[in-house]
VMD Tcl script that builds the backbone (N, CA, C; Angstrom):
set m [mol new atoms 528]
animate dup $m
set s [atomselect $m all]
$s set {name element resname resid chain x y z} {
  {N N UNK 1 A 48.840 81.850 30.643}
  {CA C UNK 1 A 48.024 81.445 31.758}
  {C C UNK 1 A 48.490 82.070 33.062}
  {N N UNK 2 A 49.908 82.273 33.159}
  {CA C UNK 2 A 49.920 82.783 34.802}
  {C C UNK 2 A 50.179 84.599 34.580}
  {N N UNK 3 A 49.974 84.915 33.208}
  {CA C UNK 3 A 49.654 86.569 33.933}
  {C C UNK 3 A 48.252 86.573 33.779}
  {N N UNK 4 A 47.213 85.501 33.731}
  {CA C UNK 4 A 45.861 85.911 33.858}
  {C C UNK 4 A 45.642 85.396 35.963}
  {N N UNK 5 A 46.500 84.610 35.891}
  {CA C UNK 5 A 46.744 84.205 37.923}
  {C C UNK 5 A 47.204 85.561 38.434}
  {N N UNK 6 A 47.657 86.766 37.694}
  {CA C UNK 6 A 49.019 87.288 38.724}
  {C C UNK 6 A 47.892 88.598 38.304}
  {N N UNK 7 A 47.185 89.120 37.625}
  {CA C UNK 7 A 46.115 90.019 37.306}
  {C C UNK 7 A 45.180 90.640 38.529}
  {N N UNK 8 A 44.644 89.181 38.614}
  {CA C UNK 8 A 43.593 89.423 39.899}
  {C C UNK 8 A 44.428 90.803 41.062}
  {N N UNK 9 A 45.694 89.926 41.211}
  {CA C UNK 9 A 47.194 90.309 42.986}
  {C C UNK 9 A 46.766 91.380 42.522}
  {N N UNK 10 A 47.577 91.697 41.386}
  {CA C UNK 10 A 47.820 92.950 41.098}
  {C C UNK 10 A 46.906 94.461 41.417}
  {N N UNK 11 A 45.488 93.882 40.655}
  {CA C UNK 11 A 43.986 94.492 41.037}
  {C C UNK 11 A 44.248 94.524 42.434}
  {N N UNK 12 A 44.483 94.072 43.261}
  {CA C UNK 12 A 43.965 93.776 44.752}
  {C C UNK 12 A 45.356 94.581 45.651}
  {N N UNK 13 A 46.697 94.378 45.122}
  {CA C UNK 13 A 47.638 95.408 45.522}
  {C C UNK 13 A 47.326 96.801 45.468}
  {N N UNK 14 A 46.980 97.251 44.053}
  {CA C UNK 14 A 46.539 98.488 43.858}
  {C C UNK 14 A 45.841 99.050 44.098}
  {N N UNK 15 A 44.533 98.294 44.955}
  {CA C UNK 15 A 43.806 98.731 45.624}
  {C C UNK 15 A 43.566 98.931 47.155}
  {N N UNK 16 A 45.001 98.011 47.470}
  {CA C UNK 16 A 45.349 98.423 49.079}
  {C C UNK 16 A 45.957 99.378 48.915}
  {N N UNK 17 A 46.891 99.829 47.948}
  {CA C UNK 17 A 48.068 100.854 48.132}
  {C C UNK 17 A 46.781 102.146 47.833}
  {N N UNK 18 A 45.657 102.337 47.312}
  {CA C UNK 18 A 44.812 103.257 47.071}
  {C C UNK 18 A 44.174 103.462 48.692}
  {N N UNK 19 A 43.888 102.414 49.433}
  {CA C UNK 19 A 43.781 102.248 50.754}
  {C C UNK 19 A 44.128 103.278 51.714}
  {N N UNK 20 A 45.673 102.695 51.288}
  {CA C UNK 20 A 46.740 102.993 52.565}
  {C C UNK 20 A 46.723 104.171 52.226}
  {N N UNK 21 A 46.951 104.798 50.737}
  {CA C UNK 21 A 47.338 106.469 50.701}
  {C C UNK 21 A 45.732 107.218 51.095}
  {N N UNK 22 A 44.988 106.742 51.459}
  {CA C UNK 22 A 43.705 107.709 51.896}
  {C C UNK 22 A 43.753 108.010 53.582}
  {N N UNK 23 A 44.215 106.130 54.055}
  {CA C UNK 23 A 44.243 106.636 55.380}
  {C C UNK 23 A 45.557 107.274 55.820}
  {N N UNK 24 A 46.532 107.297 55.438}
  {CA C UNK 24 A 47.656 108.442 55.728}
  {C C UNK 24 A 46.976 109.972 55.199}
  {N N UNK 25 A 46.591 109.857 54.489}
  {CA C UNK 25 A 45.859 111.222 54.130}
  {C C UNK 25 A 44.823 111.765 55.434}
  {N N UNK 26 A 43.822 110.784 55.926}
  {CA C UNK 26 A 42.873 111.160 56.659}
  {C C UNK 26 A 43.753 110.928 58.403}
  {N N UNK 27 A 45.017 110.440 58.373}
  {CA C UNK 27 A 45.649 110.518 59.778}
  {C C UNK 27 A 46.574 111.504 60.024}
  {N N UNK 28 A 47.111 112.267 58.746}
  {CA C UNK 28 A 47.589 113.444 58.685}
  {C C UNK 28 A 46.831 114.720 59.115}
  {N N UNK 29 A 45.587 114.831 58.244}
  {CA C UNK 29 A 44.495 115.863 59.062}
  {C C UNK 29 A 43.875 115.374 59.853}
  {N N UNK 30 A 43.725 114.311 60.885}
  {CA C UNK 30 A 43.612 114.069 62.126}
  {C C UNK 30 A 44.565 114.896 63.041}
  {N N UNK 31 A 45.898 114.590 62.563}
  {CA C UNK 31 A 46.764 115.319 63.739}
  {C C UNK 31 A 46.743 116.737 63.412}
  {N N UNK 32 A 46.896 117.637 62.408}
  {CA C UNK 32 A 46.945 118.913 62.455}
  {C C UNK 32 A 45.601 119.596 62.834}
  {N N UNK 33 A 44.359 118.788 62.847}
  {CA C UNK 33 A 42.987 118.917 63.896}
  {C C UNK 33 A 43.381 119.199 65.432}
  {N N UNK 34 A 43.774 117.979 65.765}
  {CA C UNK 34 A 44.024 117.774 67.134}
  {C C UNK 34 A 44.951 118.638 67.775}
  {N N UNK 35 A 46.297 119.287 66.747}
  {CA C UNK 35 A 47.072 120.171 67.165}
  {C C UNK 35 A 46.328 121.351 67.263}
  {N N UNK 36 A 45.567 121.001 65.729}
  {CA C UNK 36 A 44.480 122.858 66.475}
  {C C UNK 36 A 43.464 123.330 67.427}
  {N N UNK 37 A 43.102 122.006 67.733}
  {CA C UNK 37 A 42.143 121.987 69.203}
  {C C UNK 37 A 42.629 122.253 70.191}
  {N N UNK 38 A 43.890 121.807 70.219}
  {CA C UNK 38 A 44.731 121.966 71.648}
  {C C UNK 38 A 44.974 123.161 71.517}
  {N N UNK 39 A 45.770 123.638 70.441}
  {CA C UNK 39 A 46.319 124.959 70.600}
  {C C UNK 39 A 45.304 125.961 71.213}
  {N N UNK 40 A 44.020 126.021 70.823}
  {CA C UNK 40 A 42.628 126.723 70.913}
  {C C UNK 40 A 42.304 126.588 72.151}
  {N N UNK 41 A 42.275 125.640 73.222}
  {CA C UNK 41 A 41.888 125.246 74.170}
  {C C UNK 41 A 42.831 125.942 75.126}
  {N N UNK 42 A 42.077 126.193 76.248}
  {CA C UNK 42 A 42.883 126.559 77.774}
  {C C UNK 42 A 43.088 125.080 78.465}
  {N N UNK 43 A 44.219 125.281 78.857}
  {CA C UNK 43 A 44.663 124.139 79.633}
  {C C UNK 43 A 43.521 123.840 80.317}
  {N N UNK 44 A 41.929 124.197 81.181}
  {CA C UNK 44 A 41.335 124.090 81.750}
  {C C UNK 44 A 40.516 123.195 80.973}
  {N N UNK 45 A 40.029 122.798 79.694}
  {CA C UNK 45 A 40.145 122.410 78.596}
  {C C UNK 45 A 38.777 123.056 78.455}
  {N N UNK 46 A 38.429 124.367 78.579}
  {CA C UNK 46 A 37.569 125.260 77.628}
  {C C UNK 46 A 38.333 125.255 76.256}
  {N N UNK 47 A 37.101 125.550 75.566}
  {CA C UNK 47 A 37.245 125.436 74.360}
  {C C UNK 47 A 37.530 127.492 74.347}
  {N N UNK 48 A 38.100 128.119 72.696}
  {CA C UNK 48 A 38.086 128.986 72.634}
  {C C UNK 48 A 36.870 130.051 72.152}
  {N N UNK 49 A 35.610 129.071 71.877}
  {CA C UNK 49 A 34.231 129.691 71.433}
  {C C UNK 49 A 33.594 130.010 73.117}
  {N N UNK 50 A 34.170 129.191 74.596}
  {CA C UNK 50 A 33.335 129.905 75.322}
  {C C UNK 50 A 34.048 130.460 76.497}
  {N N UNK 51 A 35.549 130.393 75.830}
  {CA C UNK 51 A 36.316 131.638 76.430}
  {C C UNK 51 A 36.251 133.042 76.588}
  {N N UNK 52 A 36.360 133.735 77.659}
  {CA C UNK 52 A 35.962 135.421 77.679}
  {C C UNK 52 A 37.257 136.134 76.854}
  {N N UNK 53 A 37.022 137.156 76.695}
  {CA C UNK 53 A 38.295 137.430 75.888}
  {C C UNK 53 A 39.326 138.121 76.443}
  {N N UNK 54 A 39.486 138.149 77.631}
  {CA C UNK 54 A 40.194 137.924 78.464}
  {C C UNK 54 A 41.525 137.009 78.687}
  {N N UNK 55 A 40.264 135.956 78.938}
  {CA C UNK 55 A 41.007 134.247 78.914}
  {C C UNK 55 A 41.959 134.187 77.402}
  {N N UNK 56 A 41.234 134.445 76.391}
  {CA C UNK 56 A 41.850 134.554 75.113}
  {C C UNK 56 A 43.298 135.001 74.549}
  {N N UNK 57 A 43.134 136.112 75.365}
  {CA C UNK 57 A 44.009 137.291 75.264}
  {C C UNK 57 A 45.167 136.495 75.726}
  {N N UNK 58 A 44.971 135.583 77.208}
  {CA C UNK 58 A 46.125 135.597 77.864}
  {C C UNK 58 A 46.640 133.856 77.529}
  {N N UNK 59 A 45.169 133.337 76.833}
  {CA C UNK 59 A 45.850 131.947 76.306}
  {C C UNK 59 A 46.725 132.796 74.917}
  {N N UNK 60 A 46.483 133.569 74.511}
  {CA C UNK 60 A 47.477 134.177 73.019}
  {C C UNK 60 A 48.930 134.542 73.846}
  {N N UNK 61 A 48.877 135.265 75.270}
  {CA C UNK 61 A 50.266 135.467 75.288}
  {C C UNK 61 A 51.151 134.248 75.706}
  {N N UNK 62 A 50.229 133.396 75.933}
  {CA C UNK 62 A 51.023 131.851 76.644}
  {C C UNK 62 A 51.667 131.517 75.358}
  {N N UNK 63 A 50.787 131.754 74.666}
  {CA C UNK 63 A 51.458 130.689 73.626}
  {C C UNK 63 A 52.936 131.480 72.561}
  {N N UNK 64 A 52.752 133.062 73.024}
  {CA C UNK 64 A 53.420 134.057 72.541}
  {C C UNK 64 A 54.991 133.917 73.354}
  {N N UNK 65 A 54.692 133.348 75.107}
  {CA C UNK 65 A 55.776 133.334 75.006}
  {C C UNK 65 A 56.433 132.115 74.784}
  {N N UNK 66 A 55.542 130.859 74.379}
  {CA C UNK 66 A 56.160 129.478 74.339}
  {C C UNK 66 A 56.967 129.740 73.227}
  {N N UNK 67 A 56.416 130.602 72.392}
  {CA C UNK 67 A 57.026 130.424 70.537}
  {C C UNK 67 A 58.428 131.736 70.926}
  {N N UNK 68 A 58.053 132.565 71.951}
  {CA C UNK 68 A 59.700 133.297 72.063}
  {C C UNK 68 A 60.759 132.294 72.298}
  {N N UNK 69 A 60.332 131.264 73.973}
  {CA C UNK 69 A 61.007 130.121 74.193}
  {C C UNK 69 A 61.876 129.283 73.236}
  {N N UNK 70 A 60.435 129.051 72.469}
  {CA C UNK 70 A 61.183 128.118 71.137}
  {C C UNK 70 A 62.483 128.461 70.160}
  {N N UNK 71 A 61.836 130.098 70.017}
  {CA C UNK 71 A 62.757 130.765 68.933}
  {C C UNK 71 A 63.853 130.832 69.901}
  {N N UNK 72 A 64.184 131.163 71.172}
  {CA C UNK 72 A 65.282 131.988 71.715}
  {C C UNK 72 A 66.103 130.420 71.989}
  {N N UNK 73 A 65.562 129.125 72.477}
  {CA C UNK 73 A 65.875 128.083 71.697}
  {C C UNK 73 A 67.080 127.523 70.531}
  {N N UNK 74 A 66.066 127.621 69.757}
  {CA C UNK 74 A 66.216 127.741 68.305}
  {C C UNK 74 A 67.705 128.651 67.955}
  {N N UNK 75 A 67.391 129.901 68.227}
  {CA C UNK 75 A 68.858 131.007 68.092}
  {C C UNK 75 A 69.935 130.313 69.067}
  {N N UNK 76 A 69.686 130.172 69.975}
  {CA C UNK 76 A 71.073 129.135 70.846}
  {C C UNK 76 A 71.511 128.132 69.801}
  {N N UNK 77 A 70.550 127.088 69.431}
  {CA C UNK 77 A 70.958 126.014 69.011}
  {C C UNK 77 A 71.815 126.469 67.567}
  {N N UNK 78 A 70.904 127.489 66.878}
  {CA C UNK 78 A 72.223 128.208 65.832}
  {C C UNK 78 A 73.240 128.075 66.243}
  {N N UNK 79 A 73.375 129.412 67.350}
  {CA C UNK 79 A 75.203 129.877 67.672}
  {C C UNK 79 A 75.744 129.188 67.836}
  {N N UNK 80 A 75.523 127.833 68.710}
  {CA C UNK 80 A 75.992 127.137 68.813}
  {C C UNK 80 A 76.870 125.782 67.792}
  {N N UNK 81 A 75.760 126.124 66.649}
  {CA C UNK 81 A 76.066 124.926 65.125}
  {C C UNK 81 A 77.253 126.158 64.837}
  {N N UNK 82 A 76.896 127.308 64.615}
  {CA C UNK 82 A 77.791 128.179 64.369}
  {C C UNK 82 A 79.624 128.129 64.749}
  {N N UNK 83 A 79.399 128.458 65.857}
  {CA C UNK 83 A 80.325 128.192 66.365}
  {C C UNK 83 A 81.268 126.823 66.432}
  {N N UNK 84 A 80.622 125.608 66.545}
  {CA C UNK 84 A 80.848 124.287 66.420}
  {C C UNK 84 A 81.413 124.212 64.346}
  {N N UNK 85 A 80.767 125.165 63.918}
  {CA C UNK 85 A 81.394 125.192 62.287}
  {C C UNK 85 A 82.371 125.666 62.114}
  {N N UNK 86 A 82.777 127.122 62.837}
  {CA C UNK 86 A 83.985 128.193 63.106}
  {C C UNK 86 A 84.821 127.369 63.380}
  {N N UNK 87 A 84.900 126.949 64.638}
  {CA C UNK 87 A 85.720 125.731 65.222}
  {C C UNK 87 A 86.313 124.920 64.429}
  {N N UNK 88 A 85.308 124.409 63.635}
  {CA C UNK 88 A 85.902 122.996 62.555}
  {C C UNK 88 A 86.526 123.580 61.818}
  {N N UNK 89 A 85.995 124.766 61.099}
  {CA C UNK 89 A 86.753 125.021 60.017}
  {C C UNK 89 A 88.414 125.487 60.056}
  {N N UNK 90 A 88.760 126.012 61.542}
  {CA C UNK 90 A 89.729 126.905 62.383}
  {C C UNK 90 A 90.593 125.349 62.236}
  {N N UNK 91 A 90.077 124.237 62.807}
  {CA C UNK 91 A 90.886 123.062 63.134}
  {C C UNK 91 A 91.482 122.745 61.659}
  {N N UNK 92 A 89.988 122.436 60.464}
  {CA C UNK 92 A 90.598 121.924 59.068}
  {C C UNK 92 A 91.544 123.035 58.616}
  {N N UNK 93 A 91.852 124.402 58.872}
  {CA C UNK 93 A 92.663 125.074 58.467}
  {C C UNK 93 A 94.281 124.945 58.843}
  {N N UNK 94 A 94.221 124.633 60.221}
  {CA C UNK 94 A 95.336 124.072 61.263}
  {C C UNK 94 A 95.584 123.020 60.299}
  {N N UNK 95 A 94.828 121.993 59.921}
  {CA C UNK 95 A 95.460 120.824 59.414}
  {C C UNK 95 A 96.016 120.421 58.614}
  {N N UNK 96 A 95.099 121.491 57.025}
  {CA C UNK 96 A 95.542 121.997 55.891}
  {C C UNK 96 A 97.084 122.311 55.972}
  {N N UNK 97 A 96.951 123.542 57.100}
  {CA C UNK 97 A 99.100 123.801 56.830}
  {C C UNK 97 A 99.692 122.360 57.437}
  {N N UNK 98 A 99.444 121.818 58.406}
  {CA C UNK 98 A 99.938 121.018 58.622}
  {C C UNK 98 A 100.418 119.905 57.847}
  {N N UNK 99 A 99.387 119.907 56.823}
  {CA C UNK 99 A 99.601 118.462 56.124}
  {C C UNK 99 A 100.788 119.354 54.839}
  {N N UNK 100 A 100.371 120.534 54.953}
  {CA C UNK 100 A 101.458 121.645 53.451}
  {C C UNK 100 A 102.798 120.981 54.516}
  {N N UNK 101 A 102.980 121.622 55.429}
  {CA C UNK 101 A 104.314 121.619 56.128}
  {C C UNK 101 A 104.989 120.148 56.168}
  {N N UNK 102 A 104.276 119.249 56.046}
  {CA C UNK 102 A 104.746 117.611 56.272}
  {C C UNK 102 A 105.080 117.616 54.356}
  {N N UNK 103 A 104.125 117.911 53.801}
  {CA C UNK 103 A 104.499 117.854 52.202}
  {C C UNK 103 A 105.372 118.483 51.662}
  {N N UNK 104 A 105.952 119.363 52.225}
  {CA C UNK 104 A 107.195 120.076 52.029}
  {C C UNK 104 A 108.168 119.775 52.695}
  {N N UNK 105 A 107.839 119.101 54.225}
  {CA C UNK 105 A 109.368 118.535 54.275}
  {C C UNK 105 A 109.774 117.053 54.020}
  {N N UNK 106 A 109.404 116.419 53.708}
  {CA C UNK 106 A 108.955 115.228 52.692}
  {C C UNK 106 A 109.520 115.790 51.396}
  {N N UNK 107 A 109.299 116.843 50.929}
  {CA C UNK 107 A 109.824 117.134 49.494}
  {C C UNK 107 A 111.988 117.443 50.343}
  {N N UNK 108 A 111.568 118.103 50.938}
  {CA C UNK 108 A 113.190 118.417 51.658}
  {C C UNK 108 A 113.946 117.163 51.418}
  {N N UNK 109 A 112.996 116.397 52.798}
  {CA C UNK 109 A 114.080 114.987 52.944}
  {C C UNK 109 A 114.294 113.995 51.860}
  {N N UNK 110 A 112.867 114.127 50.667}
  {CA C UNK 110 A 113.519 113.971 49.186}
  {C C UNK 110 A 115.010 114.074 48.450}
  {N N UNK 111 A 115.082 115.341 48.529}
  {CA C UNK 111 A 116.123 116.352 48.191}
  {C C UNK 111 A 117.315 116.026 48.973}
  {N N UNK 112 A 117.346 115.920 50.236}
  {CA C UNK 112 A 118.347 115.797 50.759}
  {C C UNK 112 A 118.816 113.991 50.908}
  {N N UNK 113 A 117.583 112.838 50.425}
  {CA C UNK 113 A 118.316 112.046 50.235}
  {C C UNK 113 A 118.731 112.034 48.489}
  {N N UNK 114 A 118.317 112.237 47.820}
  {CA C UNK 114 A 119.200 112.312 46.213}
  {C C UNK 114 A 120.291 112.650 46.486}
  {N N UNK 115 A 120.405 113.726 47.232}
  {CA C UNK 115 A 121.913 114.597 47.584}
  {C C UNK 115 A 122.732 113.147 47.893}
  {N N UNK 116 A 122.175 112.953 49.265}
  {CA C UNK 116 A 123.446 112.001 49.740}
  {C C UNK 116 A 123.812 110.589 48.966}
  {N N UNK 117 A 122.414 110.288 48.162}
  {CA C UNK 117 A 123.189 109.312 46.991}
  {C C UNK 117 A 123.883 109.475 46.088}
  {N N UNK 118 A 124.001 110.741 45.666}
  {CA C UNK 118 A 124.892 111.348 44.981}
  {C C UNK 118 A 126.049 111.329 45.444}
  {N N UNK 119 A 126.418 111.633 46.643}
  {CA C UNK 119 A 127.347 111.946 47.328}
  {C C UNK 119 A 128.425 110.421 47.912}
  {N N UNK 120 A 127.496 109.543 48.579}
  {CA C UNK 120 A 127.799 108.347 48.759}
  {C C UNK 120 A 128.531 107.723 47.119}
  {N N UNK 121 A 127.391 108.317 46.042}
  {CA C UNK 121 A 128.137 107.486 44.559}
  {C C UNK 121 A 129.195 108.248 44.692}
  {N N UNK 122 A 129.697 109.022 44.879}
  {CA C UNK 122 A 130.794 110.494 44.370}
  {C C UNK 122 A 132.007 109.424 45.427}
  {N N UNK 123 A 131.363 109.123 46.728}
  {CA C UNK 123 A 132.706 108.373 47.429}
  {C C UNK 123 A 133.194 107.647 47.429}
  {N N UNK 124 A 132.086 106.537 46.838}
  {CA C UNK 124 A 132.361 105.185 46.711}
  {C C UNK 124 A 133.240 105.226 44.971}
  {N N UNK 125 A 133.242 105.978 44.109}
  {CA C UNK 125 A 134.288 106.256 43.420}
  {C C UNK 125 A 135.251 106.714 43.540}
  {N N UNK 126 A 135.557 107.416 44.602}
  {CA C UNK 126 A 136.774 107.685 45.448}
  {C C UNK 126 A 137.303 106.456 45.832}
  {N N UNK 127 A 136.779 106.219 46.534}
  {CA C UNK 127 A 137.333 104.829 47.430}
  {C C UNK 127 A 137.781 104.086 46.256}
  {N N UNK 128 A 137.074 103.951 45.270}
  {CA C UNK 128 A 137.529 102.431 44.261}
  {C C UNK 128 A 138.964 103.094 43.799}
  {N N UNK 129 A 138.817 104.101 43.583}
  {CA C UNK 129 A 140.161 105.095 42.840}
  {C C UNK 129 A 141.442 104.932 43.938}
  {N N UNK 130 A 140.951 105.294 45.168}
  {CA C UNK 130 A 141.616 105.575 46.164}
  {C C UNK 130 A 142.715 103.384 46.363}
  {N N UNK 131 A 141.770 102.600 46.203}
  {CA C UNK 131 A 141.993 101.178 46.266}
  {C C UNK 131 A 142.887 101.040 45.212}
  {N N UNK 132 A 142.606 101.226 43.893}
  {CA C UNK 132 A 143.600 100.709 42.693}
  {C C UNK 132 A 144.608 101.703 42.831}
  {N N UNK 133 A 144.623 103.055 43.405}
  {CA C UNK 133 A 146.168 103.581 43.922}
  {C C UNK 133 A 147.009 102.682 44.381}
  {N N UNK 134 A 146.495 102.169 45.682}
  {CA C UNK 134 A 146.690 101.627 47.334}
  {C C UNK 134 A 147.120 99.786 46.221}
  {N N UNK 135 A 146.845 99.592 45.377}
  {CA C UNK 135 A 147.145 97.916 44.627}
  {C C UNK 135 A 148.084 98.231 44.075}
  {N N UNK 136 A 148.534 99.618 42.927}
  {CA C UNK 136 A 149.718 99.769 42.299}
  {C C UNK 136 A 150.752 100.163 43.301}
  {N N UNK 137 A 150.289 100.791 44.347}
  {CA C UNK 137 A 151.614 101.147 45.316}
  {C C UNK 137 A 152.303 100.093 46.174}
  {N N UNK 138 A 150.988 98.652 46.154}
  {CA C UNK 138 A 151.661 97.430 47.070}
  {C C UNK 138 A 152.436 96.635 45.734}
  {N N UNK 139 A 151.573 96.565 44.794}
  {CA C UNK 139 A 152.726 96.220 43.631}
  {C C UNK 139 A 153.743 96.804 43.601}
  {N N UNK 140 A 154.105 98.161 43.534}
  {CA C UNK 140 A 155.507 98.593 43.481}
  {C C UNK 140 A 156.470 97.934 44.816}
  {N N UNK 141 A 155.915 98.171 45.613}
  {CA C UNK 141 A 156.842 98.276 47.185}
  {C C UNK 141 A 157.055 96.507 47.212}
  {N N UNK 142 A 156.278 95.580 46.523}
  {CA C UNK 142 A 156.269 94.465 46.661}
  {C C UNK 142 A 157.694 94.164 45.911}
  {N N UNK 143 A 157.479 94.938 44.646}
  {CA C UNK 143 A 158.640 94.867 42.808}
  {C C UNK 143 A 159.834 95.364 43.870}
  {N N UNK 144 A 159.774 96.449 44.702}
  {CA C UNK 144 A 161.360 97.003 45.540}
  {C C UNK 144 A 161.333 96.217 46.335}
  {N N UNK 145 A 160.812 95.351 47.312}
  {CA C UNK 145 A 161.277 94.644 48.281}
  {C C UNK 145 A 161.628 92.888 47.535}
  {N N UNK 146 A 161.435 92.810 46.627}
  {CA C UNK 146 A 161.829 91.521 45.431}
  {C C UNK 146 A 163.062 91.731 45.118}
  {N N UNK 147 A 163.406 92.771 44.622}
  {CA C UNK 147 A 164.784 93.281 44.284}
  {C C UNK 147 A 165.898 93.651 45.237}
  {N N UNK 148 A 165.313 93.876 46.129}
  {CA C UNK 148 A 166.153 94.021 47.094}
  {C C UNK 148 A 166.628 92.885 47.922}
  {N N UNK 149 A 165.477 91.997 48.382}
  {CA C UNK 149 A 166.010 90.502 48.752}
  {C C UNK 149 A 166.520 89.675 47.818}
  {N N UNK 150 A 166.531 89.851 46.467}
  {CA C UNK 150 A 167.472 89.115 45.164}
  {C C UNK 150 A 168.688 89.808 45.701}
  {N N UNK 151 A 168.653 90.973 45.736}
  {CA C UNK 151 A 170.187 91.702 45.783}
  {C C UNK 151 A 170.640 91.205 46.855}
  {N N UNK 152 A 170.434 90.638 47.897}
  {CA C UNK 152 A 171.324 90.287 49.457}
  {C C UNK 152 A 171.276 89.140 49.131}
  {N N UNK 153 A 170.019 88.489 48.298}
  {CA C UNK 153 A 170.318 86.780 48.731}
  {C C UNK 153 A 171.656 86.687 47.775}
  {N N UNK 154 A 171.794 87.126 46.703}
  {CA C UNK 154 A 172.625 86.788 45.415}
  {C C UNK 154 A 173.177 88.105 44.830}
  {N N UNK 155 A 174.317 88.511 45.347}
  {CA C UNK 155 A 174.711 90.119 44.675}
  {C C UNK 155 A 175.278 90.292 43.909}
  {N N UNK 156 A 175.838 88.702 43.507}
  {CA C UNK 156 A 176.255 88.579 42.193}
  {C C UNK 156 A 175.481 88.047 40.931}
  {N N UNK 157 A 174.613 87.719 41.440}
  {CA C UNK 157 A 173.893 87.112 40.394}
  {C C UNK 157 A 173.134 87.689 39.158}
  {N N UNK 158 A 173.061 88.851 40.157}
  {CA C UNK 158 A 172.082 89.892 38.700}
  {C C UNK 158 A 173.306 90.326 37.882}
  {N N UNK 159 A 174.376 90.183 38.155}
  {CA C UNK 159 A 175.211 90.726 36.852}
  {C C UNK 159 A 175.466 89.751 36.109}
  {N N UNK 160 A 175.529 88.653 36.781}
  {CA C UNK 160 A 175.294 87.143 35.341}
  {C C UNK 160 A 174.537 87.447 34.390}
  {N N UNK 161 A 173.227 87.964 35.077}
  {CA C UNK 161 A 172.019 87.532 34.191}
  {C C UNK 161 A 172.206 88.943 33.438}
  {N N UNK 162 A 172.877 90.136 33.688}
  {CA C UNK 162 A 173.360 91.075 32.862}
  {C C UNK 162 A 172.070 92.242 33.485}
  {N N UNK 163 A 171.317 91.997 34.606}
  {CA C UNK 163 A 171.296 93.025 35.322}
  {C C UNK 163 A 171.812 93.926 36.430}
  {N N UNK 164 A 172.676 94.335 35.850}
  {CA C UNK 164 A 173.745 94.913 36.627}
  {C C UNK 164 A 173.922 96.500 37.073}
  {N N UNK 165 A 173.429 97.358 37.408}
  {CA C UNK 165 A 173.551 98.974 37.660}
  {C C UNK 165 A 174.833 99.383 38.026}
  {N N UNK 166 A 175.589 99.928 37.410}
  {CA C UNK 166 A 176.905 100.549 37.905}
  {C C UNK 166 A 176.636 101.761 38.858}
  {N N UNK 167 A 177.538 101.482 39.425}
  {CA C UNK 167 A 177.081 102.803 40.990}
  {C C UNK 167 A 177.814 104.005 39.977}
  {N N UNK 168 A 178.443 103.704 38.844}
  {CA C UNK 168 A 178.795 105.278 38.284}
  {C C UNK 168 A 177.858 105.808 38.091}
  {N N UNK 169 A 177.626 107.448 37.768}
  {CA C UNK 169 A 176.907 108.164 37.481}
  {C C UNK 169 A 176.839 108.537 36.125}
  {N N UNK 170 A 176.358 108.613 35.428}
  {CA C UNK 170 A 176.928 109.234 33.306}
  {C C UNK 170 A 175.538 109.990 33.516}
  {N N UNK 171 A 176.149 111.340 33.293}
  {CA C UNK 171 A 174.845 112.460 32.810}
  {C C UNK 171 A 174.603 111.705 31.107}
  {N N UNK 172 A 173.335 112.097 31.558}
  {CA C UNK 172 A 172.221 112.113 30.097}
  {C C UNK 172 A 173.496 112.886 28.974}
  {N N UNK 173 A 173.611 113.769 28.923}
  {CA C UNK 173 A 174.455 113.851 27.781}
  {C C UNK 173 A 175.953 113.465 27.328}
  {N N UNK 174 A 175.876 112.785 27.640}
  {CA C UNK 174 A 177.090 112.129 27.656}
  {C C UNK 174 A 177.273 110.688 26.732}
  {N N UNK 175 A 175.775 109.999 26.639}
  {CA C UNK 175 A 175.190 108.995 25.850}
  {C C UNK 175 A 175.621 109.263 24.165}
  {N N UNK 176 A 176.209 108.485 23.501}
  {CA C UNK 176 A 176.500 108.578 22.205}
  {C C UNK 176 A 176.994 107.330 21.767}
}
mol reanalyze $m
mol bondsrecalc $m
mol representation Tube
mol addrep $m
């Protein structure tokens, strides 16, 4: 039941849109009429059937030089896109290296930070190396300054306990 309601619209759309495309049709050659009347006409608004040919002649160069006007116009407005393209393209070329030159030193300062993490790791293993030196050498100097304040507090005592160093000397071969 409602596509026999929606039938009728439809009929009646399609026949405005048949409408509308006739009168755009008949307002289109309205204006290219009217452009050709004018063009034909002397500003005086004789027509060109009761123009002398004279008048003719010199409504043809009017209009000969409006259309140089136009063209010479026209060729400006080129050189000008022209040039305005040269330009751009001159700038996007500028920018092109520019953006190469930032992408390459970006690749540099890449490079040169790996380096220095490398380098920082390379020290900071130094340093740890350089530290467990700097712990066995306070251990030692700690082990000689222990022994040495045993030896003043008590200078007899380490020979009780049977640590005792004789200030003699016995070369190594001499042991048997």
């Amino acid at each position: 039941p409602s596509s026999l309601l929606c039938r009728p619209a439809a009929q009646k759309c399609k026949g405005h849109l048949a409408t509308l495309q006739k009168l755009n049709t008949d307002l289109s050659w309205a204006k290219s009429e009217g452009e050709r009347v004018e063009l034909m006409q002397h500003p005086g608004g004789e027509s060109a059937d009761t123009m002398s040919a004279q008048a003719l002649i010199g409504r043809g160069a009017q209009i000969q030089e409006q259309s140089l006007a136009s063209t010479a116009r026209s060729k400006r407005l080129i050189e000008e896109s022209r040039s305005v393209g040269v330009e751009t393209a001159t700038k996007l070329h500028t920018q092109t290296e520019q953006l190469r030159n930032i992408d390459e030193d970006i690749m540099k300062v890449e490079s040169n930070l790996k380096r220095a993490d490398m380098l920082i790791r390379a020290f900071l293993r130094r340093m740890a190396t350089d530290k467990f030196i700097m712990v066995f050498m306070f251990l030692i100097v700690i082990g000689i300054l222990t022994i040495i304040i045993y030896k003043a507090v008590n200078p007899k005592g380490a020979a009780k306990i049977g640590f005792n160093v004789s200030n003699n000397f016995v070369p190594p071969t001499s042991y048997k």
